[in-house]
Jmol script that loads the backbone (N, CA, C; Angstrom):
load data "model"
ATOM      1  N   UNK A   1       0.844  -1.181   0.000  1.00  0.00           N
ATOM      2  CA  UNK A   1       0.000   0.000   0.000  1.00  0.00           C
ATOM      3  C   UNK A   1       0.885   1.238   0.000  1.00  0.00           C
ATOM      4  N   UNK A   2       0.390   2.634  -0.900  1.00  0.00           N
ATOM      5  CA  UNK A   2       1.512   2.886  -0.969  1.00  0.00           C
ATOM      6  C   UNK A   2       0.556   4.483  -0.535  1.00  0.00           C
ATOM      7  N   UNK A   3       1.109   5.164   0.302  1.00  0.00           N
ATOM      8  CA  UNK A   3       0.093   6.614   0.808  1.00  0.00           C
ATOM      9  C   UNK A   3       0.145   7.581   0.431  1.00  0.00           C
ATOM     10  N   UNK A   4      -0.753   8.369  -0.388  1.00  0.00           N
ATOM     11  CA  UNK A   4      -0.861   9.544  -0.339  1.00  0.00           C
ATOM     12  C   UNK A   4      -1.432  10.471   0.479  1.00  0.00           C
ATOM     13  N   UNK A   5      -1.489  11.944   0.074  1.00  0.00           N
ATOM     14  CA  UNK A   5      -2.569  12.835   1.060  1.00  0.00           C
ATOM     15  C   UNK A   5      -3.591  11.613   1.673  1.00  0.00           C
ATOM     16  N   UNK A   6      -4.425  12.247   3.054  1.00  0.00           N
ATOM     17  CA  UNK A   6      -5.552  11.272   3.579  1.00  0.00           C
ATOM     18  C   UNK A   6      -6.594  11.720   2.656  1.00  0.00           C
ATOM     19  N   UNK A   7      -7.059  10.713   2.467  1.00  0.00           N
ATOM     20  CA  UNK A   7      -8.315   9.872   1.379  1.00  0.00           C
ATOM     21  C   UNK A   7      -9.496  10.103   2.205  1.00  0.00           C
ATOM     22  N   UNK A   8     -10.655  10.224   1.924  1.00  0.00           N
ATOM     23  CA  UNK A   8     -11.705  10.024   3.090  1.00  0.00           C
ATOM     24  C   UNK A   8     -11.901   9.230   3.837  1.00  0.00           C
ATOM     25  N   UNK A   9     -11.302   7.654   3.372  1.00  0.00           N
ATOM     26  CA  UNK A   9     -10.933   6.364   4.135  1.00  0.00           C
ATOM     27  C   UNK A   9     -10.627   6.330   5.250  1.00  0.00           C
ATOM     28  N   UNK A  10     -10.696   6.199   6.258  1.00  0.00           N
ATOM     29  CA  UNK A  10      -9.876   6.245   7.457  1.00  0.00           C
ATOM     30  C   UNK A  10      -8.905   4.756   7.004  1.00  0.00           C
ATOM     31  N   UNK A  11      -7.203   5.281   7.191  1.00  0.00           N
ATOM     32  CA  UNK A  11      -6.295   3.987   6.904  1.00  0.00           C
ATOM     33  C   UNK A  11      -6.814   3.008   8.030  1.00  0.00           C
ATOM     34  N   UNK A  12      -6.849   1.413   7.179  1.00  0.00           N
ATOM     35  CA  UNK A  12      -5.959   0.200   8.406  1.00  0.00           C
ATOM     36  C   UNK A  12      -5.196  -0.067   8.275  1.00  0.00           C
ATOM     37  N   UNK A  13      -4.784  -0.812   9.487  1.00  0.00           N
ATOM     38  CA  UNK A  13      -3.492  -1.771   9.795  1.00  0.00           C
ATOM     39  C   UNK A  13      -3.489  -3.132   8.780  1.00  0.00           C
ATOM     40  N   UNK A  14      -1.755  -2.765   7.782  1.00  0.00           N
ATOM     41  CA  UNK A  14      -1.918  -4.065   6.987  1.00  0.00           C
ATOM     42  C   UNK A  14      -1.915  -5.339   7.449  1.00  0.00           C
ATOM     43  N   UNK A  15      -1.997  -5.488   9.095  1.00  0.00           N
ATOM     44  CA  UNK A  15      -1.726  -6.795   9.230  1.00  0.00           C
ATOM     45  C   UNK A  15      -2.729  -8.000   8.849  1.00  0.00           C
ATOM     46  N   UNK A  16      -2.615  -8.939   8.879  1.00  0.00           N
ATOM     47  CA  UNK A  16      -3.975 -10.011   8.203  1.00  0.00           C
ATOM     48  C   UNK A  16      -4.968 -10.360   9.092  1.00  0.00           C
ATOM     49  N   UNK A  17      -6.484 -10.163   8.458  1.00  0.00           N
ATOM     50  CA  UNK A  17      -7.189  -9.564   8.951  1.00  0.00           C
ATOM     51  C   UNK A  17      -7.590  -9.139  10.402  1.00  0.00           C
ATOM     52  N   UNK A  18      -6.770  -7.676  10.482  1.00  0.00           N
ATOM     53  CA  UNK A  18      -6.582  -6.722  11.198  1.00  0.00           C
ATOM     54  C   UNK A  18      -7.647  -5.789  10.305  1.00  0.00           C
ATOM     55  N   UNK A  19      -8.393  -5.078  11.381  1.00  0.00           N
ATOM     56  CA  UNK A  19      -9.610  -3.753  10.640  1.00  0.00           C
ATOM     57  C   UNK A  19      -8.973  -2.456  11.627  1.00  0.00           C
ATOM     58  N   UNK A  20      -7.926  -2.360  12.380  1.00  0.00           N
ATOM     59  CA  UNK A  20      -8.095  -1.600  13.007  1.00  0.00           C
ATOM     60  C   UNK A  20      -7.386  -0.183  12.300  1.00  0.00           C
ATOM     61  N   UNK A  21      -7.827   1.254  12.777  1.00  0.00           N
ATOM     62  CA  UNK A  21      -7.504   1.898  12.170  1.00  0.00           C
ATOM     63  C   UNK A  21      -5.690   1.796  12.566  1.00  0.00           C
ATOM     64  N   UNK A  22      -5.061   3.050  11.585  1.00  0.00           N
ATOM     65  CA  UNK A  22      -3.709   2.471  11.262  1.00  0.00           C
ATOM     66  C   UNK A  22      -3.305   3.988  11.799  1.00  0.00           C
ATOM     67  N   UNK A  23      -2.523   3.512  12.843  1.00  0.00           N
ATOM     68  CA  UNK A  23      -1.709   5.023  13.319  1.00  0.00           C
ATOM     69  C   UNK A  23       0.362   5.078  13.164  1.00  0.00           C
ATOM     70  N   UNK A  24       0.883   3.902  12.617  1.00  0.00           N
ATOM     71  CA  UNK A  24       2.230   3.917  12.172  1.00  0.00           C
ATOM     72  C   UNK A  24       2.610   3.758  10.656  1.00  0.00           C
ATOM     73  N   UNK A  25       3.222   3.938  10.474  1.00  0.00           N
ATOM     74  CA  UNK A  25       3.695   3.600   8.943  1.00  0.00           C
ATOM     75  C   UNK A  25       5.044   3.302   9.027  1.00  0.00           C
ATOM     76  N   UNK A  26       5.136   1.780   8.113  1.00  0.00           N
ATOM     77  CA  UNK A  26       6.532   1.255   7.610  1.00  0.00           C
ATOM     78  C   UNK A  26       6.854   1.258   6.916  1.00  0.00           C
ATOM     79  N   UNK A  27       7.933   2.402   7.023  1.00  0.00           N
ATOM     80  CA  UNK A  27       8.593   2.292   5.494  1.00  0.00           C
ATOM     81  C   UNK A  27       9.750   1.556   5.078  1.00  0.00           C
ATOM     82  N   UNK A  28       9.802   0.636   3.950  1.00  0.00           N
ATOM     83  CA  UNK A  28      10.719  -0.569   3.562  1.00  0.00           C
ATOM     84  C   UNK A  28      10.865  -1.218   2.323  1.00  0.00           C
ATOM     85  N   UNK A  29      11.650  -1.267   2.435  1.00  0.00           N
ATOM     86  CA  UNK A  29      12.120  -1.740   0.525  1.00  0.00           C
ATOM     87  C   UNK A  29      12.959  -3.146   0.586  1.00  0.00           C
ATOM     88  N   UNK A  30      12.684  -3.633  -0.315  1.00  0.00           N
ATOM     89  CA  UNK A  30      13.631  -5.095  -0.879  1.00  0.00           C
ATOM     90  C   UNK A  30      14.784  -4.515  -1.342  1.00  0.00           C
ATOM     91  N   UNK A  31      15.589  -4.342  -1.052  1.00  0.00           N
ATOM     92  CA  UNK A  31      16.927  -4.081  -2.107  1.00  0.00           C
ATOM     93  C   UNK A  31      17.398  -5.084  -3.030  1.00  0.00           C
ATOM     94  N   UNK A  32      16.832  -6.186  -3.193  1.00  0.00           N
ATOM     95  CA  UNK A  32      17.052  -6.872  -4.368  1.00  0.00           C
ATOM     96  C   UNK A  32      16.124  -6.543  -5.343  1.00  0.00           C
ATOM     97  N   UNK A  33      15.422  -6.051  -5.286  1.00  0.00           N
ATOM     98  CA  UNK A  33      13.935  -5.541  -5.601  1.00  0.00           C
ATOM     99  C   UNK A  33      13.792  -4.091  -6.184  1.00  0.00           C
ATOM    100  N   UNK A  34      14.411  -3.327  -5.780  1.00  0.00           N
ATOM    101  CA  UNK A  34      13.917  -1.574  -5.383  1.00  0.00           C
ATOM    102  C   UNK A  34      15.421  -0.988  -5.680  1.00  0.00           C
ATOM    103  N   UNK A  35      15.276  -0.214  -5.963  1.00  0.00           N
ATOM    104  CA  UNK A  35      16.155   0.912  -5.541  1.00  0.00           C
ATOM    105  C   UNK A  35      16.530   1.436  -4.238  1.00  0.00           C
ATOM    106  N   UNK A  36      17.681   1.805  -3.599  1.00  0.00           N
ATOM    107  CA  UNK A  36      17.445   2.597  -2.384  1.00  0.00           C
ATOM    108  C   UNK A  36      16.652   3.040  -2.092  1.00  0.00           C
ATOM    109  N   UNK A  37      16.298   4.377  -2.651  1.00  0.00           N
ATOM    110  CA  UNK A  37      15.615   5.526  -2.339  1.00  0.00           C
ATOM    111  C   UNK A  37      14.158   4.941  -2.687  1.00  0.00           C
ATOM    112  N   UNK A  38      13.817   3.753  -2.966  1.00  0.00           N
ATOM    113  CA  UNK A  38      12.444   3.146  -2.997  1.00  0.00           C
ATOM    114  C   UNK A  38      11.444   2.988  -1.607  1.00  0.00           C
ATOM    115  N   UNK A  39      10.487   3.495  -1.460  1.00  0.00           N
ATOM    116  CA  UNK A  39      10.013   2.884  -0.192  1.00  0.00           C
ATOM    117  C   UNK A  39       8.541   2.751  -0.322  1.00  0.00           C
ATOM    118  N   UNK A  40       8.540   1.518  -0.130  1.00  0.00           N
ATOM    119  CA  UNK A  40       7.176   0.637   0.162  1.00  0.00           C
ATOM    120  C   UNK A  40       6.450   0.707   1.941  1.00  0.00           C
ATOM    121  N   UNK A  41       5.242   0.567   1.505  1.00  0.00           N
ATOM    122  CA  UNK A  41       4.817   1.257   2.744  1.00  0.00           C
ATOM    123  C   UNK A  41       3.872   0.375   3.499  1.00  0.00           C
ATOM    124  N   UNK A  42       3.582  -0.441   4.838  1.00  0.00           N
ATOM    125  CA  UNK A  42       2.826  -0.427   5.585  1.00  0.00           C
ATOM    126  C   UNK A  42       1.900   0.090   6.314  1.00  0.00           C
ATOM    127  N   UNK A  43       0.756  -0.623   7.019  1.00  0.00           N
ATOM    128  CA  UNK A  43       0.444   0.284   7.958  1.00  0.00           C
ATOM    129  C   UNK A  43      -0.256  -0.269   8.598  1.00  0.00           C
ATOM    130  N   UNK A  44       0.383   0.025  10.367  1.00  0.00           N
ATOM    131  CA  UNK A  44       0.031  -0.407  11.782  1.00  0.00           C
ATOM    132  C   UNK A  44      -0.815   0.187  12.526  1.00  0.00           C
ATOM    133  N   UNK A  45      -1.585  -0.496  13.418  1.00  0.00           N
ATOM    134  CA  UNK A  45      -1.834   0.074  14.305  1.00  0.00           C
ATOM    135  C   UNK A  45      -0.909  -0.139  15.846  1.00  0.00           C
ATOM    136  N   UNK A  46      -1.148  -0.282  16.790  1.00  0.00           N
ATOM    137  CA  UNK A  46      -0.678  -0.328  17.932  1.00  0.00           C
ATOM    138  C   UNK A  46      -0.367  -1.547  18.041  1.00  0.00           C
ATOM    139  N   UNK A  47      -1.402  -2.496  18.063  1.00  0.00           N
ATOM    140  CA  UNK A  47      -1.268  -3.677  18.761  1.00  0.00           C
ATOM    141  C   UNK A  47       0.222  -4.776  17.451  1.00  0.00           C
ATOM    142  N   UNK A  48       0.255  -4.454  16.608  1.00  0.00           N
ATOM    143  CA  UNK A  48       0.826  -5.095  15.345  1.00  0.00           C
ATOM    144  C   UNK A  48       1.835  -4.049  14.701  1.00  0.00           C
ATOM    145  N   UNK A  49       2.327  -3.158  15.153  1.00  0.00           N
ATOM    146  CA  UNK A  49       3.220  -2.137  15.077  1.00  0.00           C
ATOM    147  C   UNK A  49       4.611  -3.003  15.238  1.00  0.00           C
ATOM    148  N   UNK A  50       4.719  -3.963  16.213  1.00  0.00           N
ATOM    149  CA  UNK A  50       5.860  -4.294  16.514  1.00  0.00           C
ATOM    150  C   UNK A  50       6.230  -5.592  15.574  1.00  0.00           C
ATOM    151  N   UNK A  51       4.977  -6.332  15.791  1.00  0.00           N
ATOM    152  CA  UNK A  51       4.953  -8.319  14.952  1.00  0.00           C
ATOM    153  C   UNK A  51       5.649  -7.204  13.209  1.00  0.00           C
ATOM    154  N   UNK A  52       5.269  -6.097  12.796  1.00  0.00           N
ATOM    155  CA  UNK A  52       5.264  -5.958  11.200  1.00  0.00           C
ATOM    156  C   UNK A  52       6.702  -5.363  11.452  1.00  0.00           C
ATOM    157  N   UNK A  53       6.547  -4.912  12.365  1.00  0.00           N
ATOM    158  CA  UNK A  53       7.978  -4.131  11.843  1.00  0.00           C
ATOM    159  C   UNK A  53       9.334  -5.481  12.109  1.00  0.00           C
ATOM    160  N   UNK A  54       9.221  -6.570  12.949  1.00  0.00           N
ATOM    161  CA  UNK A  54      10.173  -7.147  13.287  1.00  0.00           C
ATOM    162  C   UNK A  54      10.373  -7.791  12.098  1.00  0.00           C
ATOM    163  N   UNK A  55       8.910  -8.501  11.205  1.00  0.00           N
ATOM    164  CA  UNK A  55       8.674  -9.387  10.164  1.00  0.00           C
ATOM    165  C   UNK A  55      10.128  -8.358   9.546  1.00  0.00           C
ATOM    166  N   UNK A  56       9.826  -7.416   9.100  1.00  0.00           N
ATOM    167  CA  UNK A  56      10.482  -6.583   7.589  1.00  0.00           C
ATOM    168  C   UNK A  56      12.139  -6.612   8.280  1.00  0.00           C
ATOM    169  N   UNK A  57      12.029  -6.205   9.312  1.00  0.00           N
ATOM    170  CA  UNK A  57      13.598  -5.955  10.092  1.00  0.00           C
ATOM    171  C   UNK A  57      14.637  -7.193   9.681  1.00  0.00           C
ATOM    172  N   UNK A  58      13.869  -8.570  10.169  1.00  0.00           N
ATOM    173  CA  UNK A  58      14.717  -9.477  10.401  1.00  0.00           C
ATOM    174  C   UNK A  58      14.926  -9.975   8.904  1.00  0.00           C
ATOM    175  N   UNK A  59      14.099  -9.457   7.994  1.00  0.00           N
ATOM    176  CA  UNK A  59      14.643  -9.930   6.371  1.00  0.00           C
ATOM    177  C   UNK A  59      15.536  -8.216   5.660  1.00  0.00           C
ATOM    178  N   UNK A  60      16.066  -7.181   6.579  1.00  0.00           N
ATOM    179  CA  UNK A  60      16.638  -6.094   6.621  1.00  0.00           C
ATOM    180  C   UNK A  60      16.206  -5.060   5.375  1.00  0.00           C
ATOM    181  N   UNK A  61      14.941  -4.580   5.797  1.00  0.00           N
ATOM    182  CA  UNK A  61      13.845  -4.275   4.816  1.00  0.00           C
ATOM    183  C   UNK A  61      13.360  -3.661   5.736  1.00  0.00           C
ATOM    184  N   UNK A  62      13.243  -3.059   6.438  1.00  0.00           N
ATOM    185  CA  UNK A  62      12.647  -1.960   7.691  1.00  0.00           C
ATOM    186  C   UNK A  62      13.912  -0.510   7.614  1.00  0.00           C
ATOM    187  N   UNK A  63      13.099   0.394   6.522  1.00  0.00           N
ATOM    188  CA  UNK A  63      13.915   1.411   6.949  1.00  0.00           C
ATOM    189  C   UNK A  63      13.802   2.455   7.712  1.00  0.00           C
ATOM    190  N   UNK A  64      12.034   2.594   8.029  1.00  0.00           N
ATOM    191  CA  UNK A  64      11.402   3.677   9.218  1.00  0.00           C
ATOM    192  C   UNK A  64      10.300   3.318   9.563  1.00  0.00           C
ATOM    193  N   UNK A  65      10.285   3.928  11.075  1.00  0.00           N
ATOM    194  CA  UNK A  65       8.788   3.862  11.403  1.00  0.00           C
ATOM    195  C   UNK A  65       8.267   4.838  12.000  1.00  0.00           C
ATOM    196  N   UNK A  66       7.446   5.454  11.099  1.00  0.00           N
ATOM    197  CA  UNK A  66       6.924   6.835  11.171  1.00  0.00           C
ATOM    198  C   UNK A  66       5.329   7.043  11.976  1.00  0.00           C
ATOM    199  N   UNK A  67       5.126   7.796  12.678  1.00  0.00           N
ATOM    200  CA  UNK A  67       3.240   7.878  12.897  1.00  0.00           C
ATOM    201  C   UNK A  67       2.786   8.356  11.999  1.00  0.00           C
ATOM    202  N   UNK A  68       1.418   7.845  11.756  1.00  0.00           N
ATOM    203  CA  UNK A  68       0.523   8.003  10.497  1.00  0.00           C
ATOM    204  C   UNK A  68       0.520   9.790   9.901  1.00  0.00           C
ATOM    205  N   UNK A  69       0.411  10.439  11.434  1.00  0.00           N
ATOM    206  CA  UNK A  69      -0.251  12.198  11.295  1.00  0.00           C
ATOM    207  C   UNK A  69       1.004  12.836  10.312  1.00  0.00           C
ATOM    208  N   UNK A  70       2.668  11.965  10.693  1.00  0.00           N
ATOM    209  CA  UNK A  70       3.610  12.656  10.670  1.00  0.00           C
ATOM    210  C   UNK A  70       3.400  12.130   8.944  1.00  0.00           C
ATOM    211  N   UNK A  71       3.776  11.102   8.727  1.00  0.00           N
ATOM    212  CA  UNK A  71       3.733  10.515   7.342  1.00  0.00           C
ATOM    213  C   UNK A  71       2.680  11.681   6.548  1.00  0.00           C
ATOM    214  N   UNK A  72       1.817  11.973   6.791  1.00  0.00           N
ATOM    215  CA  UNK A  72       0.730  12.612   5.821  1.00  0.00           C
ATOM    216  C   UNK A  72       1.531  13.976   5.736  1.00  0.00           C
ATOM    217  N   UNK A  73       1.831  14.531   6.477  1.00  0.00           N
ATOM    218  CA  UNK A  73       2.097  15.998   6.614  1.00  0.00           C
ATOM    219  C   UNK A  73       3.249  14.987   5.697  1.00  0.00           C
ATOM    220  N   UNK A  74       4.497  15.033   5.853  1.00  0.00           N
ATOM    221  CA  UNK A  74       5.490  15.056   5.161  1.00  0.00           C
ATOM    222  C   UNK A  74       5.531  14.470   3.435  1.00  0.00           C
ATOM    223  N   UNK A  75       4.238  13.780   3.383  1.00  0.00           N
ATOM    224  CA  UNK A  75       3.761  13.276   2.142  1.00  0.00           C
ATOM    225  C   UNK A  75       3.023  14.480   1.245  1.00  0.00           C
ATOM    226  N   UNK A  76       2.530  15.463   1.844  1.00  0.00           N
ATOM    227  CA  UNK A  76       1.736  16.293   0.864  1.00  0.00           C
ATOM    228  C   UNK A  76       2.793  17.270   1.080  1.00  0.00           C
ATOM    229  N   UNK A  77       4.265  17.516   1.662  1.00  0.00           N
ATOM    230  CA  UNK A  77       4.966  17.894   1.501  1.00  0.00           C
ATOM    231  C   UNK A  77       6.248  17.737  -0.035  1.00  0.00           C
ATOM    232  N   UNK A  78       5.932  16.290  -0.517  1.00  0.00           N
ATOM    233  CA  UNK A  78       6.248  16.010  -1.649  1.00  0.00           C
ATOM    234  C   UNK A  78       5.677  16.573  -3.343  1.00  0.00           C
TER     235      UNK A  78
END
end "model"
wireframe off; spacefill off
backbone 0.3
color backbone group
């Protein structure tokens, strides 16, 4: 999932089936895959903030983890 400005949607959490709304964002790339400067995006809520980010970490594919409010502002900053 990849975020722009907020949508009327309220975001969820990508975890599987998880409905809850989504207050982190992971940002992470394959480098076999992507470019550096590529970033693919998650999105957590609280309870699954940690299980997603460890998933991406331990295959070294976790390059940030941002809160949702901050991600938007810095996204319509693009």
């Amino acid at each position: 999932m990849i975020l722009g400005p907020v949508s009327e949607e309220k975001p969820i959490c990508s975890a599987k089936g998880c409905r809850a709304d989504a207050v982190w964002v992971l940002a992470w790339n394959n480098p076999k895959l992507h470019t550096p400067e590529r970033r693919k995006t998650w999105l957590a809520c609280e309870e699954h903030r940690e299980h997603l980010s460890g998933f991406l970490d331990v295959r070294g594919f976790l390059k940030d983890v941002v809160p949702l409010a901050d991600w938007d502002d810095s996204a319509a900053d693009r």
